[in-house]
TORBA-500441 format. One record per residue: x negated, y, z negated of N, C-alpha, C in turn; residue in one letter. Coordinates in steps of 0.1 Angstrom, whole numbers, always signed. Layout:
BEGIN
{node {X,Y,Z},{X,Y,Z},{X,Y,Z},"A"}
...
//
This chain:
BEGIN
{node {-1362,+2171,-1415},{-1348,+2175,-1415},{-1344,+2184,-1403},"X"}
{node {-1335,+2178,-1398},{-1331,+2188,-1385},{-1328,+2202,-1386},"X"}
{node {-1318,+2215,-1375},{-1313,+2222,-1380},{-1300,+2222,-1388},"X"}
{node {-1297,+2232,-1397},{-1285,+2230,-1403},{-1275,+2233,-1396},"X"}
{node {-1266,+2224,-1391},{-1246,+2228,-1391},{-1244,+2242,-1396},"X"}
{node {-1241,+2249,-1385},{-1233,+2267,-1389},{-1222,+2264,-1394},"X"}
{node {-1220,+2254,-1399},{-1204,+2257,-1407},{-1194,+2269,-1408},"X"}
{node {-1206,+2274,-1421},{-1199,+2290,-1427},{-1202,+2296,-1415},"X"}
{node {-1211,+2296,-1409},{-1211,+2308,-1396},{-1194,+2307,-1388},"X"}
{node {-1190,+2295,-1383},{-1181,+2290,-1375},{-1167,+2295,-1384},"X"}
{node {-1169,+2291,-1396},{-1155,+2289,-1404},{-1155,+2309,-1410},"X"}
{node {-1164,+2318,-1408},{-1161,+2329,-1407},{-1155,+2340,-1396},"X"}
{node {-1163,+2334,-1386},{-1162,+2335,-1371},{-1142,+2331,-1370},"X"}
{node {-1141,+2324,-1372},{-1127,+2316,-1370},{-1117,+2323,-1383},"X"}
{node {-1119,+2330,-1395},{-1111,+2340,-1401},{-1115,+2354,-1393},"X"}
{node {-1124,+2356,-1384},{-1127,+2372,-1379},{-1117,+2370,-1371},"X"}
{node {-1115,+2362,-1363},{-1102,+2363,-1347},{-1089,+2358,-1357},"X"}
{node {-1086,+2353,-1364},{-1074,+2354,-1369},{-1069,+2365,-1377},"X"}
{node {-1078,+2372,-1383},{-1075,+2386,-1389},{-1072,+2398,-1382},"X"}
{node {-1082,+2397,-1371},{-1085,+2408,-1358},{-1068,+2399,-1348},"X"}
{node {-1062,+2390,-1348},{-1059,+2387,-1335},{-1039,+2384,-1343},"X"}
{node {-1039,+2380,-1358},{-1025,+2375,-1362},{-1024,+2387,-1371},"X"}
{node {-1029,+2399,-1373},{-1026,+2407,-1384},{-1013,+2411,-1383},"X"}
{node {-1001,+2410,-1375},{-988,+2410,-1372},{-980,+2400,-1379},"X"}
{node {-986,+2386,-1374},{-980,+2378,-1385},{-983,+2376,-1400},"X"}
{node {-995,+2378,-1403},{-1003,+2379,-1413},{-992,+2391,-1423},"X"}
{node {-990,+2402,-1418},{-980,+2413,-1422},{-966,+2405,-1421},"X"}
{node {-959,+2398,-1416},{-946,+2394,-1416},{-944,+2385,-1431},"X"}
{node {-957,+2374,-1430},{-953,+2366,-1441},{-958,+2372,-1450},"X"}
{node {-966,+2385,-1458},{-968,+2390,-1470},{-953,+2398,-1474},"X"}
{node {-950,+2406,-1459},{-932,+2411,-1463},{-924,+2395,-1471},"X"}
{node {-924,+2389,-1467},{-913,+2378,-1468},{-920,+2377,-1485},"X"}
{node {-929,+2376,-1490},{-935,+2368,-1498},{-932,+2379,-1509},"X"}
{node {-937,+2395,-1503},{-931,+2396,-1520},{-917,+2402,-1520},"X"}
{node {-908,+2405,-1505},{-895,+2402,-1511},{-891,+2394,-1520},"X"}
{node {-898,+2381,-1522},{-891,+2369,-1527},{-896,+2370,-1540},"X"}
{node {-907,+2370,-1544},{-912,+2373,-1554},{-907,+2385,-1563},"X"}
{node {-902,+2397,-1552},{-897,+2408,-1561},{-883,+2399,-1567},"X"}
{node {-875,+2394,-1561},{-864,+2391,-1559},{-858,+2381,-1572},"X"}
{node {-872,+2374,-1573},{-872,+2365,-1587},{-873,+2372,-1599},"X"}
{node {-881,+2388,-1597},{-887,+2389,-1609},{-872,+2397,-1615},"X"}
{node {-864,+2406,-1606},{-853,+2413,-1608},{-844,+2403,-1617},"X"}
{node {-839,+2392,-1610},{-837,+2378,-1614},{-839,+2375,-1627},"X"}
{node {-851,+2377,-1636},{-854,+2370,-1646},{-860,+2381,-1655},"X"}
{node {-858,+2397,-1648},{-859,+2407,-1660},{-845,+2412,-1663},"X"}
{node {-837,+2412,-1656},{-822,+2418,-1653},{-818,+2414,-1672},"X"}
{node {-814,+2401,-1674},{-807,+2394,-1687},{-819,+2400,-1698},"X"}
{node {-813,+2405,-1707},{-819,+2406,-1719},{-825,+2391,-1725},"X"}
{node {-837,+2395,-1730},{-848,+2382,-1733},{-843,+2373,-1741},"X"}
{node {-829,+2374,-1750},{-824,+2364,-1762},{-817,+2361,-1752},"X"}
{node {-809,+2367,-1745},{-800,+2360,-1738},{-802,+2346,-1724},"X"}
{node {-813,+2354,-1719},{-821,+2343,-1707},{-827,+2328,-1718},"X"}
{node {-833,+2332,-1729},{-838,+2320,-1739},{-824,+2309,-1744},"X"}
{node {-809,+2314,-1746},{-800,+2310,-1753},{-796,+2304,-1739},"X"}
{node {-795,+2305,-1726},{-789,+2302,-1717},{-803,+2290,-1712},"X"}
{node {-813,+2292,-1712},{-820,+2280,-1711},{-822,+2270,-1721},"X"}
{node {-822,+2275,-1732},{-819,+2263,-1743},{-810,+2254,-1741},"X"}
{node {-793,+2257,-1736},{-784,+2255,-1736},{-786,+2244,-1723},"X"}
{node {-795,+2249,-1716},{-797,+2241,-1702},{-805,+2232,-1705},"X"}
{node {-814,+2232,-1711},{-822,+2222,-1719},{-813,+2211,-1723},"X"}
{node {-807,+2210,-1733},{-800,+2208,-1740},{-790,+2193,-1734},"X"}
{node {-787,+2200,-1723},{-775,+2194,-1714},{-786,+2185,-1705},"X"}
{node {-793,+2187,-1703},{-800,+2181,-1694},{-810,+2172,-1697},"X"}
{node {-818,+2178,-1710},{-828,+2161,-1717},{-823,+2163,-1730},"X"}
{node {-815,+2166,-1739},{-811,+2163,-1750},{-820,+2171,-1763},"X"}
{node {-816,+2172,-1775},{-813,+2179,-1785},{-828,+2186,-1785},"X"}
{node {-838,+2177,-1785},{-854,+2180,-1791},{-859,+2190,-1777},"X"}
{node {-853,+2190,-1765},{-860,+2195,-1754},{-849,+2212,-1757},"X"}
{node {-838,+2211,-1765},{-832,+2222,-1764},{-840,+2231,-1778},"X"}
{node {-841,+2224,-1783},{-845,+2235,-1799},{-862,+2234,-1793},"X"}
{node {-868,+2228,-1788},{-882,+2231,-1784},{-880,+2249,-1774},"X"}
{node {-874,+2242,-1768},{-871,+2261,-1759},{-866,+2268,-1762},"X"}
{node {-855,+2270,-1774},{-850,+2280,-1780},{-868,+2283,-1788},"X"}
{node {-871,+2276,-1795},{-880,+2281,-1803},{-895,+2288,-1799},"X"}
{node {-896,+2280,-1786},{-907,+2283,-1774},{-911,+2296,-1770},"X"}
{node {-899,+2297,-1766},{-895,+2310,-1757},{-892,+2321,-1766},"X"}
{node {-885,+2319,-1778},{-885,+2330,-1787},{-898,+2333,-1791},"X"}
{node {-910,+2324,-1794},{-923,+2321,-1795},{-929,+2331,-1789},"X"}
{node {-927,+2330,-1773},{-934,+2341,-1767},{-925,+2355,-1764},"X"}
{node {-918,+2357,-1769},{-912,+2373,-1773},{-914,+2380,-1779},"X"}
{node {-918,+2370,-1791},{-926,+2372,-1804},{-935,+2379,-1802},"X"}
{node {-945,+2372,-1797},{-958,+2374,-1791},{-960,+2385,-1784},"X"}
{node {-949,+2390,-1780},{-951,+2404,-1766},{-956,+2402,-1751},"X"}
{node {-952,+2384,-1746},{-954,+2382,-1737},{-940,+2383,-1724},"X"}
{node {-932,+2385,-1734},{-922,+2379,-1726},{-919,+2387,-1708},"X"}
{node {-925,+2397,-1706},{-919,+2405,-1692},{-933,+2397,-1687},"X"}
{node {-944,+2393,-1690},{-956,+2390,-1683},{-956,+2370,-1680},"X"}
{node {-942,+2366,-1687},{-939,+2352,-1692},{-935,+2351,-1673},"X"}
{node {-924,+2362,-1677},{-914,+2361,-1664},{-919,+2366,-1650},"X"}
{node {-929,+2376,-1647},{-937,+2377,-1637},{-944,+2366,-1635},"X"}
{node {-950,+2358,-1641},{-955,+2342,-1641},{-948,+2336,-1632},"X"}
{node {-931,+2333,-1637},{-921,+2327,-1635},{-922,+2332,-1622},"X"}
{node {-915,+2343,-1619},{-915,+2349,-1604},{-924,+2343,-1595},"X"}
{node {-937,+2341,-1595},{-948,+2338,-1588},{-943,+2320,-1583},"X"}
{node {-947,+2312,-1599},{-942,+2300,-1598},{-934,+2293,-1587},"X"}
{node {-919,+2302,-1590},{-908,+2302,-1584},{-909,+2303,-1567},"X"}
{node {-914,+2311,-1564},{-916,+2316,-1548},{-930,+2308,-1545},"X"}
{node {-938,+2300,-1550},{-947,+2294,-1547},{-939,+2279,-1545},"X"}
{node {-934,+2275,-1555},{-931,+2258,-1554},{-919,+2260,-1543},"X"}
{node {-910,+2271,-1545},{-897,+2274,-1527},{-902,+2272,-1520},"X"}
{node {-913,+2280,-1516},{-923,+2279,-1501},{-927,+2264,-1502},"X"}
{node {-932,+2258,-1509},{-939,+2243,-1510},{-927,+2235,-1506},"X"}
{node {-917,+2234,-1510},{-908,+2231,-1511},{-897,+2231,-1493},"X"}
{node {-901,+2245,-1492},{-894,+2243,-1476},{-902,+2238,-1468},"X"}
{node {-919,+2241,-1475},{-927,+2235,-1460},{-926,+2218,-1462},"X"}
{node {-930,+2220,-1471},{-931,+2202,-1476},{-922,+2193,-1473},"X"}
{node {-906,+2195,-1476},{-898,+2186,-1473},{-897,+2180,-1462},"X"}
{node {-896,+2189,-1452},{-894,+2188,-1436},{-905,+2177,-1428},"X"}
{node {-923,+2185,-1431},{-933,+2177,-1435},{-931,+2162,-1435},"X"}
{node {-928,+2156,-1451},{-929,+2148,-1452},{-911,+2134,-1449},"X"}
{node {-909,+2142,-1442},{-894,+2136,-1436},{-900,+2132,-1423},"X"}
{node {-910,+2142,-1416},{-912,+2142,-1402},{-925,+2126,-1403},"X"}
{node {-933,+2126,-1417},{-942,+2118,-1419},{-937,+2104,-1421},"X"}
{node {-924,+2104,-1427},{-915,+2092,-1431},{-911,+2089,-1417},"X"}
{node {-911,+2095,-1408},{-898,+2088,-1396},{-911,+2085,-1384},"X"}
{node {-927,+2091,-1381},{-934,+2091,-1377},{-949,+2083,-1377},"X"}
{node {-955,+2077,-1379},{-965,+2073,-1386},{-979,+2077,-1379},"X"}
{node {-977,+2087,-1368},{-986,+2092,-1360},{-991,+2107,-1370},"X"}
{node {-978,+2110,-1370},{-977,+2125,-1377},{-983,+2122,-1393},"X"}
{node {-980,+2110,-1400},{-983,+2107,-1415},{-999,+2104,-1413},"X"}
{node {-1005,+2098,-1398},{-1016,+2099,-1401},{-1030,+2107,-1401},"X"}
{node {-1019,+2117,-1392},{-1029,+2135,-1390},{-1024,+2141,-1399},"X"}
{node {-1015,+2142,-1409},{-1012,+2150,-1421},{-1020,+2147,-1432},"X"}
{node {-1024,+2131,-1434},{-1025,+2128,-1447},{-1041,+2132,-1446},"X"}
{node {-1052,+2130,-1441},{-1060,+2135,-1441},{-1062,+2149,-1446},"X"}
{node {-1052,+2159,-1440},{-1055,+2174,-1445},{-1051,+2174,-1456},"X"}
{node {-1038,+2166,-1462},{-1036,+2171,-1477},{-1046,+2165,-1483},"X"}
{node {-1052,+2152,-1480},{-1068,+2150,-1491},{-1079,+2157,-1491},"X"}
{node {-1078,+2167,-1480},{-1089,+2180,-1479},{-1081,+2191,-1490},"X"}
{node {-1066,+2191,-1489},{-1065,+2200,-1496},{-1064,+2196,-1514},"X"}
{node {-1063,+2188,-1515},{-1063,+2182,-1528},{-1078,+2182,-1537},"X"}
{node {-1087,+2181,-1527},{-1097,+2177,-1536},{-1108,+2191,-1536},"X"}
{node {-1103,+2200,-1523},{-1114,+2214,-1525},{-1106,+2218,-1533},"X"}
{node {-1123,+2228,-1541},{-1115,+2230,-1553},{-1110,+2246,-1553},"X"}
{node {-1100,+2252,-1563},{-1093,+2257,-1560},{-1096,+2276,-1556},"X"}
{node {-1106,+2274,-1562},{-1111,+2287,-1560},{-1118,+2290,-1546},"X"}
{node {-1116,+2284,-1537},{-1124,+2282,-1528},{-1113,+2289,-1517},"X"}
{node {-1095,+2287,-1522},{-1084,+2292,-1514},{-1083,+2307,-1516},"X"}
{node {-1088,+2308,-1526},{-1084,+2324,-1529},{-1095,+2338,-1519},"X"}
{node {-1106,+2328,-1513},{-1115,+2336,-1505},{-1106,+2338,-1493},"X"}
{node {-1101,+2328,-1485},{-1097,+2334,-1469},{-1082,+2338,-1476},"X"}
{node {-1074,+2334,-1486},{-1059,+2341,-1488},{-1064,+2358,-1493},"X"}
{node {-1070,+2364,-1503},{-1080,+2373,-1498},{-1082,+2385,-1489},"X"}
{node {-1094,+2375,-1480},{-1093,+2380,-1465},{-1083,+2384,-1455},"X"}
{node {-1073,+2378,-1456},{-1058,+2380,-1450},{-1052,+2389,-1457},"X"}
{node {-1046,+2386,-1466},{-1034,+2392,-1477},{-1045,+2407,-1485},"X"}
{node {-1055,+2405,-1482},{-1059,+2416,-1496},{-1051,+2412,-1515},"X"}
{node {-1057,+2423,-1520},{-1056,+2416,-1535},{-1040,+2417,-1540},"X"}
{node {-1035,+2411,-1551},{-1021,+2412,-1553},{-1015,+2403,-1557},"X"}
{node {-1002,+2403,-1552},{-995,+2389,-1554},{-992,+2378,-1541},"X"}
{node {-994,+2385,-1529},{-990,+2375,-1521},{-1005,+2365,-1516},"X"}
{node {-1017,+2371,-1521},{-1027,+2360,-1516},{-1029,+2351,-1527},"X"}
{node {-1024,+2354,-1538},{-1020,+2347,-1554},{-1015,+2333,-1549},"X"}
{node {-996,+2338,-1539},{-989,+2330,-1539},{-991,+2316,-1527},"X"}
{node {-1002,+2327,-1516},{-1007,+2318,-1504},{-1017,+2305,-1510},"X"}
{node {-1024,+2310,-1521},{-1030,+2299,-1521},{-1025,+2290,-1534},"X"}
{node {-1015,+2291,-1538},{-1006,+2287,-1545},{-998,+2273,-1538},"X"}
{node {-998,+2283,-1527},{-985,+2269,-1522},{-1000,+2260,-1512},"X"}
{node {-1007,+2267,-1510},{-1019,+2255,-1500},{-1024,+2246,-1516},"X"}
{node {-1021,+2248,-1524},{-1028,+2241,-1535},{-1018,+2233,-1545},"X"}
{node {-1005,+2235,-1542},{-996,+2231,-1547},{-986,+2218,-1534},"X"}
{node {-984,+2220,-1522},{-976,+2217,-1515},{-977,+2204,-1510},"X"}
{node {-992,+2198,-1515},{-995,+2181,-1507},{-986,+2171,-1518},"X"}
{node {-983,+2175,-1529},{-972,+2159,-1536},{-959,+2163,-1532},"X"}
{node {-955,+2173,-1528},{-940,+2175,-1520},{-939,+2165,-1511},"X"}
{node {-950,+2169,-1500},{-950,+2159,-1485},{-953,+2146,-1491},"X"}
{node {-962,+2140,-1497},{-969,+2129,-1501},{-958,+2121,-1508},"X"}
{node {-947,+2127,-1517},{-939,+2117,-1525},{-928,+2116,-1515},"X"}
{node {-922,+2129,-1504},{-907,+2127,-1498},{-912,+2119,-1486},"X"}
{node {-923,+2117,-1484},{-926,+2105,-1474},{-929,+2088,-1483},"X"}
{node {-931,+2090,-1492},{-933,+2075,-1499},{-917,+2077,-1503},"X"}
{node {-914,+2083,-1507},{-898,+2083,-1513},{-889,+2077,-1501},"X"}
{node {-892,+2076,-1487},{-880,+2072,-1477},{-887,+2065,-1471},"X"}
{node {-899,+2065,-1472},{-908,+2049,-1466},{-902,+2041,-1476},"X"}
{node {-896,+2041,-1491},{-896,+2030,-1498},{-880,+2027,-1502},"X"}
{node {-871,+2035,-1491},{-860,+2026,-1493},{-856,+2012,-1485},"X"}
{node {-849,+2004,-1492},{-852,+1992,-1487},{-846,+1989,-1474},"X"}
{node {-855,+1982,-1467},{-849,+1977,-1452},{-835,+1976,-1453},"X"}
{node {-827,+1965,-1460},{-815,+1962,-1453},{-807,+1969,-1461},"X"}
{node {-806,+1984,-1466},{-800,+1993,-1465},{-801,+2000,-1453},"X"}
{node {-812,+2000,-1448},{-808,+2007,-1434},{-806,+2002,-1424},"X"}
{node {-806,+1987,-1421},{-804,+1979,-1412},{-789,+1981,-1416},"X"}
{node {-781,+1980,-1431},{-766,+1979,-1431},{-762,+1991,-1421},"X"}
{node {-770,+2005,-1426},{-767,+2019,-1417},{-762,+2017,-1404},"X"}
{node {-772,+2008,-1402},{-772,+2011,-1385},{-764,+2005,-1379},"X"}
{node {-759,+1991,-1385},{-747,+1986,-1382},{-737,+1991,-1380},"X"}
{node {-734,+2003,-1390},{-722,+2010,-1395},{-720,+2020,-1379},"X"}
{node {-730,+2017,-1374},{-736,+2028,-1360},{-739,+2045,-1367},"X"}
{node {-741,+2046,-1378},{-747,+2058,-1382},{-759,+2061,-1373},"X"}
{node {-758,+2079,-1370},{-771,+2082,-1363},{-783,+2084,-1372},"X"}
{node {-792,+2091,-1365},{-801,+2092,-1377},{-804,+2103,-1388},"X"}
{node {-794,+2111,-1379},{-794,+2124,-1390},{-785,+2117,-1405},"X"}
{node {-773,+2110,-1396},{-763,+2105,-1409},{-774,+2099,-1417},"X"}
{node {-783,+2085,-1412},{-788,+2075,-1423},{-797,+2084,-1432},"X"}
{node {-806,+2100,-1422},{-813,+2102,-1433},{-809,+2109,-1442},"X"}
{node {-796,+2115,-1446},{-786,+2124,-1454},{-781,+2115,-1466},"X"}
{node {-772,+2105,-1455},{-766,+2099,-1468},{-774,+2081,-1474},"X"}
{node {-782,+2082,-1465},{-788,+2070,-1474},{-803,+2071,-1479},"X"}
{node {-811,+2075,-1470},{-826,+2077,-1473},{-827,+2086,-1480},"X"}
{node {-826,+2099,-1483},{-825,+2110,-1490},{-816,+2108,-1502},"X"}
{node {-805,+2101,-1504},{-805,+2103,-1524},{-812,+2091,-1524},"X"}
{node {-812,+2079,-1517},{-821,+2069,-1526},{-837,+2072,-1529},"X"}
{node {-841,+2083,-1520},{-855,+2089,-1522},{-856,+2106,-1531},"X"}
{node {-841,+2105,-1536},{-844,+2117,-1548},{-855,+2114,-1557},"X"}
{node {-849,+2107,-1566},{-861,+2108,-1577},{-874,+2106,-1572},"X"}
{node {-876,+2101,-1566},{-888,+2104,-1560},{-895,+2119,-1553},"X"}
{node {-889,+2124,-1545},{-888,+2134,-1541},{-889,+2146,-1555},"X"}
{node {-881,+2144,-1566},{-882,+2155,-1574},{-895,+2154,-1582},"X"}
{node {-900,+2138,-1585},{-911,+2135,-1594},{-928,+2145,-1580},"X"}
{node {-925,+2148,-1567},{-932,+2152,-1560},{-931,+2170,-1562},"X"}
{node {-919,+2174,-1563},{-916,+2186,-1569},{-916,+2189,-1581},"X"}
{node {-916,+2185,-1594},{-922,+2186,-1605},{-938,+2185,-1604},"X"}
{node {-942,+2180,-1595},{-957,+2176,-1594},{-961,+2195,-1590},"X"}
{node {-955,+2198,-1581},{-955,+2213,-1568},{-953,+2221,-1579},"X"}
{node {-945,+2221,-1591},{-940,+2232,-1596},{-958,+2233,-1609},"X"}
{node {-958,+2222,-1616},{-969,+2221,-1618},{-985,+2229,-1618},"X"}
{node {-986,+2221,-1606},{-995,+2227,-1599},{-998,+2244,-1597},"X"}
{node {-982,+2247,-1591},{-980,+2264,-1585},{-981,+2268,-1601},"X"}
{node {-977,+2265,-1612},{-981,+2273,-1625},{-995,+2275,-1630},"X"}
{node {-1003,+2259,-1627},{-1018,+2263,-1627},{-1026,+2271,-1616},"X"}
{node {-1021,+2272,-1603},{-1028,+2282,-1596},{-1028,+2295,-1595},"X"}
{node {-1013,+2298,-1603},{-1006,+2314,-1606},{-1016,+2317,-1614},"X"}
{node {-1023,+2309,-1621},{-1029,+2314,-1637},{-1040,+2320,-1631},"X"}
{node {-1046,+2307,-1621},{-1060,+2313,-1612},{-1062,+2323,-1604},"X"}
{node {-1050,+2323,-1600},{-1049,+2336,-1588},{-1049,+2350,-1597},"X"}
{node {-1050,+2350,-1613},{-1050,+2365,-1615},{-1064,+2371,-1613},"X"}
{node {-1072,+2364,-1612},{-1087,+2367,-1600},{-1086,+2378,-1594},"X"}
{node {-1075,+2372,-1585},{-1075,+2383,-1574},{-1058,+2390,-1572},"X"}
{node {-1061,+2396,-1583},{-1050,+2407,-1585},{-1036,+2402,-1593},"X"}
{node {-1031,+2393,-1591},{-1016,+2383,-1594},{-1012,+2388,-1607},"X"}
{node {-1003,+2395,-1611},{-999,+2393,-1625},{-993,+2385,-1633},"X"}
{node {-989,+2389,-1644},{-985,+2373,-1652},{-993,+2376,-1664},"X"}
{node {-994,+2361,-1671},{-1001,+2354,-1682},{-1012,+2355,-1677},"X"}
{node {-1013,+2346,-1667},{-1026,+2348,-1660},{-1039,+2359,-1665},"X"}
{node {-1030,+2373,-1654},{-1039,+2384,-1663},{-1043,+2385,-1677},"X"}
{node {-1032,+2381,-1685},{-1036,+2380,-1698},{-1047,+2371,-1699},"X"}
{node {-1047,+2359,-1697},{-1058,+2355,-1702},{-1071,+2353,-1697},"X"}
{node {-1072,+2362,-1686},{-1086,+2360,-1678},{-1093,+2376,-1683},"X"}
{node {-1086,+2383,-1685},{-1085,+2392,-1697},{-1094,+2393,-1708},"X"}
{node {-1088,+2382,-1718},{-1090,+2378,-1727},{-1104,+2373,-1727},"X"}
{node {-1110,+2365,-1717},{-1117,+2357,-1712},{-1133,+2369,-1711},"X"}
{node {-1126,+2374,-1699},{-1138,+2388,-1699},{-1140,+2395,-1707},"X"}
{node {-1135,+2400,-1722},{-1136,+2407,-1727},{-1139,+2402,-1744},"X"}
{node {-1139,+2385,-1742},{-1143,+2378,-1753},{-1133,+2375,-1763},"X"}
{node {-1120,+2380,-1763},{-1111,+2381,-1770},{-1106,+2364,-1777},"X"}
{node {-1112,+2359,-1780},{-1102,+2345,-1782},{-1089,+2345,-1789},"X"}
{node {-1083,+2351,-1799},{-1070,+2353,-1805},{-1061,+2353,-1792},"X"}
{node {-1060,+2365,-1784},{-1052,+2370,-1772},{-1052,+2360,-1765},"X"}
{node {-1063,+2354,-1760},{-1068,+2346,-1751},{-1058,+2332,-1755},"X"}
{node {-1058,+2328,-1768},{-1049,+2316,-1770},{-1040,+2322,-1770},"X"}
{node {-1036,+2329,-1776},{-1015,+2330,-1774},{-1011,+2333,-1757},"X"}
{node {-1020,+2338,-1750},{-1014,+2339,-1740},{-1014,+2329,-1735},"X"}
{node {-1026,+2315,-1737},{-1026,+2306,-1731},{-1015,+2296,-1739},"X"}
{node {-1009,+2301,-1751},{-1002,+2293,-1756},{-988,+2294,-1745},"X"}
{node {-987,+2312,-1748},{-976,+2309,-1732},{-973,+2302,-1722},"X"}
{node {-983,+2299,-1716},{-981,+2292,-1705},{-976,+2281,-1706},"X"}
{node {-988,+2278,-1716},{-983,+2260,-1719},{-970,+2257,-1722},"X"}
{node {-963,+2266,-1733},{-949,+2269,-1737},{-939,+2263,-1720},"X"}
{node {-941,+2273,-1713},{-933,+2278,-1699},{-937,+2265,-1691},"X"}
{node {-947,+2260,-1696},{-952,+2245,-1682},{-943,+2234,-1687},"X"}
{node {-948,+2233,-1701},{-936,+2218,-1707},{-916,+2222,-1707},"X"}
{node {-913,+2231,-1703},{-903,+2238,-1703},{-899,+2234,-1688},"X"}
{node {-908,+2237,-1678},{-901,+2234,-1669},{-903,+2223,-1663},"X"}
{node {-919,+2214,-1669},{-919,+2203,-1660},{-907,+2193,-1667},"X"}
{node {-904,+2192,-1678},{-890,+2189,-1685},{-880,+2187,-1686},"X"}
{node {-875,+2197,-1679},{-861,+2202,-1672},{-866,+2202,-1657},"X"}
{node {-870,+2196,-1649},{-874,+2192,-1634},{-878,+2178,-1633},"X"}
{node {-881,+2171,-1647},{-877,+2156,-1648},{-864,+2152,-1648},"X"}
{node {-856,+2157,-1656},{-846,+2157,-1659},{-832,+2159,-1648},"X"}
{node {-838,+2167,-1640},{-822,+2178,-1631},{-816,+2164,-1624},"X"}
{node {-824,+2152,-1619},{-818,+2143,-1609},{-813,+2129,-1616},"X"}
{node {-818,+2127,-1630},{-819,+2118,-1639},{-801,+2116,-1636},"X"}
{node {-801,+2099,-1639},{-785,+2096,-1642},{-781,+2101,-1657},"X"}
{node {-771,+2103,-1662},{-764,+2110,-1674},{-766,+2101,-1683},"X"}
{node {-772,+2089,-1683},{-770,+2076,-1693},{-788,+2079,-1696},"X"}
{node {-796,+2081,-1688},{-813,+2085,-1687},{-814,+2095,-1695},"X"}
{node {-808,+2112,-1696},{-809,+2120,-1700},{-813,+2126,-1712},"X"}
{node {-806,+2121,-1718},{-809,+2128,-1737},{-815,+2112,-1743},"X"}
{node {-825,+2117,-1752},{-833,+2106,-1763},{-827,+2111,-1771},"X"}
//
């Protein structure tokens, strides 16, 4: 056998000059990240706990119909019950500012991947690198950068969340049909018009089924990231975990699950036609 590939030598080597050389930028996007993060949690501690539950029921309700509203009235009262509810919504906060970020990188991404096929074919490679390492592996160099907390939580949140954003809003406008946009172009629309008003709602549902995917994801990596510092449920249950606790350990994890079918739910639902809506 030959010598070994320095990989890890190289790929350490290559976090020492970017720590030593962006620690300016490196500081700009942890400011941005937990402004945003604070910003959510203010957001979703401000309303008293019956009140935020009665106002998402109600949204429930309107949006997939009767069983998806009394599931969340009852859910969410579930975890108040419980004494999770300020550690429900720090969860949320994380989620939130993780699937946003995914969400601004991603869109643009996979719009630039739809209109390019040079760009969709140097992208798509990295999101299958990022898809398939596994996830604990992001939390070492986010980490390294960020130190422990919430924003290296949220960094590798969105690197672990962000590839079905790009991946669906590029299959979503690769698959509207030719002579809709052949009519476009007739019309002499440019290309900002055709991608606004025609490629983009015909590539909503699609696009959302990629953000429901993002929102997903950023809930199971919030959980992971309480590793290295993140609060939340998370903590709760890794908690739980270290300390052998199984009782705690399930209700916290009941939480979550509560908060995941709640919003992957209501994020099927937000783009659905009104006749789709309620069962």
């Amino acid at each position: 056998m030959g010598p070994k590939i320095p990989i890890s030598s190289w790929v350490e080597k290559a976090v020492d000059w970017l720590s030593g050389n962006l620690e300016w930028l490196f500081g700009f996007i942890a400011s941005i990240i937990e402004g945003t993060v604070h910003l959510f949690s203010l957001l979703f501690h401000f309303p008293p706990a019956w009140v935020l539950i009665v106002l998402v029921a109600i949204w429930a309700y309107r949006a997939a119909g009767l069983m998806l509203g009394i599931f969340s009235l009852i859910g969410l009262f579930l975890i108040d019950n419980l004494g999770f509810w300020e550690h429900t919504m720090d969860t949320l906060a994380l989620v939130m500012t993780s699937a946003l970020i995914s969400i601004v990188v991603g869109l643009p991404l996979g719009i630039w991947c739809a209109r390019n096929k040079t760009v969709q074919n140097a992208v798509t490679p990295m999101l299958d690198f990022m898809q398939t390492m596994p996830a604990f592996v992001y939390l070492i160099p986010a980490v390294t950068f960020f130190g422990l907390g919430v924003v290296p939580g949220v960094i590798a949140s969105v690197i672990f969340a962000v590839p079905p954003t790009i991946r669906l809003t590029n299959l979503g406008i690769r698959q509207v049909p030719f002579d809709l946009i052949e009519a476009a172009d007739s019309f002499g629309t440019t290309s900002a018009q055709k991608l606004w008003k025609v490629q983009f709602p015909l590539a909503l549902p699609t696009l959302m089924a990629g953000i429901n995917q993002t929102i997903m994801l950023s809930l199971s990596m919030v959980v992971i990231a309480s590793m290295i510092g993140a609060q939340g449920l998370g903590a709760d249950v890794y908690r739980a975990v270290t300390q052998l606790k199984t009782g705690e350990g399930f209700e916290a994890g009941l939480a979550v699950v509560i908060l995941a079918i709640v919003l992957d739910r209501l994020t099927q639902h937000i783009f659905k036609p009104k006749g789709e809506k309620k069962h």
